[in-house]
N, C-alpha and C positions, 0 to 999 in steps of 0.2 A: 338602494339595493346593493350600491355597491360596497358600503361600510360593512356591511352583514357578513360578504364573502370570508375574510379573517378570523371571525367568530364562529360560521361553519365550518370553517379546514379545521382551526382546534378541535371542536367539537367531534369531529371524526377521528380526528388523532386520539383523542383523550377516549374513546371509545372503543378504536382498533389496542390501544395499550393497555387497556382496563381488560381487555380479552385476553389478551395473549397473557398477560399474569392471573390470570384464573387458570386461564387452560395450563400453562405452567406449573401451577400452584398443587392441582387438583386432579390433572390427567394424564402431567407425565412425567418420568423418573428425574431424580435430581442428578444421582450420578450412575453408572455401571460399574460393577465390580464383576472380575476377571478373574479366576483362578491364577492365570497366568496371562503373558503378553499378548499373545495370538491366539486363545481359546475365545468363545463365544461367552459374553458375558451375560450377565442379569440386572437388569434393572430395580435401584432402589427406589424408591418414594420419600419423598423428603421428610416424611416420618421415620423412617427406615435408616435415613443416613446421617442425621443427626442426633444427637440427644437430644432432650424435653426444650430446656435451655435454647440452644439454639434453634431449632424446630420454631421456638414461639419468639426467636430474635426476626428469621427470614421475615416471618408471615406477618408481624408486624409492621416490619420496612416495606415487606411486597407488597400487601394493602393500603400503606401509606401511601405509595407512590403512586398505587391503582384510582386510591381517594381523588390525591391533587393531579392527576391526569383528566378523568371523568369531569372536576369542578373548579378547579382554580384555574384562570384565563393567564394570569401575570407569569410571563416568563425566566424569570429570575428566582421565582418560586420552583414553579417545575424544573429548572435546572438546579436546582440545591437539591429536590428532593429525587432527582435522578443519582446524582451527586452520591446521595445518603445509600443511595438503591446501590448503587455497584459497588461501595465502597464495604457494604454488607455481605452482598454476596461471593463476592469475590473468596476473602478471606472463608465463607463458609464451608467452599466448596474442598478446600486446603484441609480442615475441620473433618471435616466427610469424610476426606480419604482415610484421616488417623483412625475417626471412628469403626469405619468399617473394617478396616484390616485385619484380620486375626492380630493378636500380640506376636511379635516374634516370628512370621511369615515375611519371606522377603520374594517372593515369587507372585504372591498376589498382587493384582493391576487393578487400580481406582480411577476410571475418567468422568468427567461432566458427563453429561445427558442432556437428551431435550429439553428437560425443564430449566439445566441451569442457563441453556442457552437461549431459552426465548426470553427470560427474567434477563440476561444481559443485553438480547436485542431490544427489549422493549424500553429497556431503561436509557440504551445508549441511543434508539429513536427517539423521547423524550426530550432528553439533554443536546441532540443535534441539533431539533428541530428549535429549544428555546434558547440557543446557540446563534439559530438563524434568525431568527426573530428580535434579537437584541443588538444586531449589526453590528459587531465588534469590527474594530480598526484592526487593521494587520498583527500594531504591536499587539492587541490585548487579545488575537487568538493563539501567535505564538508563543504568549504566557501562560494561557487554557491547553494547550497542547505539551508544553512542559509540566503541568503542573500535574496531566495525566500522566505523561513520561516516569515527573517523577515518582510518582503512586506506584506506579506498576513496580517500578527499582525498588520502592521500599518494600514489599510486597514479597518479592523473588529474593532480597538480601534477607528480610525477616527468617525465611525459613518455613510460611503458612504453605506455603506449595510445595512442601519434599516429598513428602508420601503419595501425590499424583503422578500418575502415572506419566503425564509429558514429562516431568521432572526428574524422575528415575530412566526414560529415554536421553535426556539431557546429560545425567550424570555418565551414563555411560561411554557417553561417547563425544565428552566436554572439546578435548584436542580439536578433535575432527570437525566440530561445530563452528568454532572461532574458525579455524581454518575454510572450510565451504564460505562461512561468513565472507573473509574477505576475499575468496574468489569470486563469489556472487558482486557483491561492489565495484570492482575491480571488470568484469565484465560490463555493469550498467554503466557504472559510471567514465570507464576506458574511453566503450565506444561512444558514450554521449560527448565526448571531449572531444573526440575523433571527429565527429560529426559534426559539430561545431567547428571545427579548424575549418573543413573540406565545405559544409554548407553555406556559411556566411559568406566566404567570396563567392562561392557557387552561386548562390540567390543575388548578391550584389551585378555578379555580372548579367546574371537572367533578369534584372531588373532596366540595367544597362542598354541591354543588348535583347531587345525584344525579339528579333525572329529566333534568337536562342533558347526564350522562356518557355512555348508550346515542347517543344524539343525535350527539355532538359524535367519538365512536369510530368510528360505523358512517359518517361522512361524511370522516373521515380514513382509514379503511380502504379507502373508495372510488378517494382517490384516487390512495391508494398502489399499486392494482390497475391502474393506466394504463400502458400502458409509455410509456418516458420520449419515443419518438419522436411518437407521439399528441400526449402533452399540452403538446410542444413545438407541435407543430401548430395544435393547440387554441389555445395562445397567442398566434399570429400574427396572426388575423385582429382580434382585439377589440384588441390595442398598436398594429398598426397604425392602427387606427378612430382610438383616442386621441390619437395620434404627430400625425395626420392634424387633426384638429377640437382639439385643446387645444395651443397654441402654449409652456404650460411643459414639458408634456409629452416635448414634441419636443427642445427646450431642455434639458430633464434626460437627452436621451440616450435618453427610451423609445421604442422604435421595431418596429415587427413582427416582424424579425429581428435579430440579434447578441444581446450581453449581458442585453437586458434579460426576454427570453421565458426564456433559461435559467435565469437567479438567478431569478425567478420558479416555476419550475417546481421548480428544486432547494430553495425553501424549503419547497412546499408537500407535498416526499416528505419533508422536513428534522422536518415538524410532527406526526405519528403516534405515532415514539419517540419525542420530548421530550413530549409529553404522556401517554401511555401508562404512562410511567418517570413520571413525575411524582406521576400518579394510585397507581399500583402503590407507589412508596415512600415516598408518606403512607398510603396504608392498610396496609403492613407498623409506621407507626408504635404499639409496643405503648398499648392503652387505659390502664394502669396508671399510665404514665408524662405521658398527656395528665392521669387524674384531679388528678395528683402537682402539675402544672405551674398547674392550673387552681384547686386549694387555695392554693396558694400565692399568688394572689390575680393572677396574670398571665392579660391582658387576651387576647382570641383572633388578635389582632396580634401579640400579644411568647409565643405560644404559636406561632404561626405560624414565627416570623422565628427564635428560640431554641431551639425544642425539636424540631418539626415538621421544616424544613426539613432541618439541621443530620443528624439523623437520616434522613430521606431522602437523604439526598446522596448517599451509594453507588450507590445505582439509578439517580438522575437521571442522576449522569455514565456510566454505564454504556449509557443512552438518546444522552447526546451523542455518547459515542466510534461507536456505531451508525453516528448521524448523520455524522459527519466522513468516517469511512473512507468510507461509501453517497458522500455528495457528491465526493468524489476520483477516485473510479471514472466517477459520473455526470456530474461537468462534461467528461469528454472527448468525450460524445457532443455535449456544446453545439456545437463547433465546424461541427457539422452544418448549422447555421440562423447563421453568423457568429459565436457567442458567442466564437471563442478558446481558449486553452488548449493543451493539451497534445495533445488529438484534432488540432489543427490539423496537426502531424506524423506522427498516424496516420492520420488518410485521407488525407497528401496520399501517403503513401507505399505505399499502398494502390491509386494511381489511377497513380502511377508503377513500381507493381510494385518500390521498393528499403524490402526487408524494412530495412535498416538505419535509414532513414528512418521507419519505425512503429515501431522499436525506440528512435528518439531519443525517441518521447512516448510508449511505452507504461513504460519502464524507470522515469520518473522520478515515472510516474504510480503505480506499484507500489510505489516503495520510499517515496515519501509516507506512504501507505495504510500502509505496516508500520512504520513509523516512529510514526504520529499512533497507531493501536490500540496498540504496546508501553507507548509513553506516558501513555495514558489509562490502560491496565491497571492500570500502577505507581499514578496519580495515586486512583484508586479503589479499588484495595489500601491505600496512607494513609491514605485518608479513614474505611475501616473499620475498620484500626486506631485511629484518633484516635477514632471514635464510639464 
């Protein structure tokens, strides 16, 4: 019975994916077109938003892909034919927008719709799952991870995406993007550095020094139970104090609100799993192997930095990768108090009601996040190989 189980889970997968591109296909708009940015648009149908041509390009790939979901078992199959599935749709929807635009309108607004989005969930469920099923080594997912990377780049350089409307949100405000860009980074990745300086000896010593661990957990645990808008909060009033009465202060840029309350805030949710992970994968280190290190006549420094660590490592970065995705997510809510970022395109579009506008900072805030966990996976998959 238990051989069976693999061949049922497909069989539901190839079933829930055979759905969602019909109902895609058949019941819901491929993209909306917009008079303008922030008006209420209308829903096309993907008869509607393509010509004949492409029309009979999509439904061909949709149904191809719906076929070998439903009936082919071989993973390598459904991931080609996923493969085929987004590498169609994508560019169509680019297609769509030219289509539908008047000639010569420069006010009108082209986005996806349900339909194009559940044809790229279903396809990118597909391709994950025969993804997972083909057990890729580290190296050969972060070659599958580049090779989407570079898809996308060719994609956005081409030119198939300018008449959509995230793309004319983009154009307008290219400066300001790169810029958010790297204050969003620069906060994840600041406080994740940060946090690593301060956690690793922090967790070394709470490993150490056991009536210090309870201690040093339950007050990290604390503050990891804030939610992030609080202990932005929380922060405001003591930087300001400081910004306000210590003139380096002010000078280094700390100040009640913007940057300096969030990287603040994100290091200190940054410090729970780096020390946690820290504590956990020196005490998975086997005793046999401290005796071993310890005969041999090395010192609890060169037991530490040699054997200890080395050996830990797995779980440590598997606490960092925590960290990184957590802070990616979490520096967009900075924007809330001035920090910057990526939020800065999601609440302003939020406040102007152009979903395409919180789609310029939520999309890029996403594929960070998947990008930085793939990567560490791979990076902590070698490292337990090498140990």
């Amino acid at each position: 019975m238990s051989s069976l189980r693999p061949s049922l889970s497909l069989d539901r997968l190839g079933s829930v994916v055979a759905v969602l591109i019909g109902v895609a296909l058949f019941a819901c708009p491929f993209v909306i077109y917009r008079a303008n940015r922030i008006v209420a648009g209308e829903g096309r149908m993907l008869t509607d938003a393509l010509p004949p041509p492409g029309v009979l390009i999509v439904l061909i790939a949709a149904l191809g892909v719906a076929s070998c979901a439903a009936l082919v078992r071989n993973p390598l199959i459904r991931l080609a034919a996923a493969s085929v599935g987004l590498g169609v749709i994508f560019p169509a929807v680019g297609w769509s927008a030219g289509f539908v635009t008047p000639a010569g309108n420069t006010f009108a607004r082209v986005s996806p719709s349900l339909g194009f989005w559940l044809l790229a969930l279903s396809f990118a469920l597909l391709a994950a799952d025969a993804l997972t099923r083909l057990r890729l080594g580290p190296w050969a997912r972060i070659a599958a991870m580049a090779a989407a990377a570079g898809a996308v780049a060719l994609l956005l350089v081409s030119g198939a995406w300018n008449d959509l409307s995230l793309l004319k949100e983009y154009a307008n405000r290219q400066d300001i993007f790169w810029r958010e860009a790297g204050q969003h980074l620069w906060l994840a990745l600041g406080s994740m550095t940060a946090a690593c300086l301060v956690g690793l000896p922090l967790g070394i010593l709470a490993h150490r020094v056991r009536p210090l661990r309870t201690a040093i957990l339950q007050v990290l645990n604390i503050v990891q139970t804030i939610p992030s808008i609080a202990l932005f909060g929380i922060l405001i009033a003591p930087l300001g104090y400081l910004s306000a009465h210590v003139p380096l202060a002010a000078a280094l840029g700390i100040h009640g609100i913007g940057a300096a309350p969030a990287f603040i805030a994100l290091f200190l949710y940054s410090l729970l799993p780096v020390v946690a992970n820290t504590v956990t994968g020196l005490n998975q280190v086997p005793a046999a192997v401290s005796d071993a290190a310890r005969g041999m006549g090395l010192s609890a420094r060169q037991r530490l930095w040699q054997v200890d660590l080395p050996l830990a490592l797995p779980v440590i970065l598997a606490g960092i990768r925590i960290v990184l995705v957590q802070n990616l997510g979490l520096a967009t809510v900075a924007a809330l108090i001035g920090g910057g970022g990526f939020g800065t395109f999601v609440f302003q579009g939020i406040g102007q009601t152009a979903i395409d506008l919180v789609l310029l900072g939520a999309i890029p805030t996403v594929a960070l996040a998947f990008v930085a966990a793939i990567t560490l996976d791979a990076i902590v998959d070698l490292t337990r190989r090498g140990s």
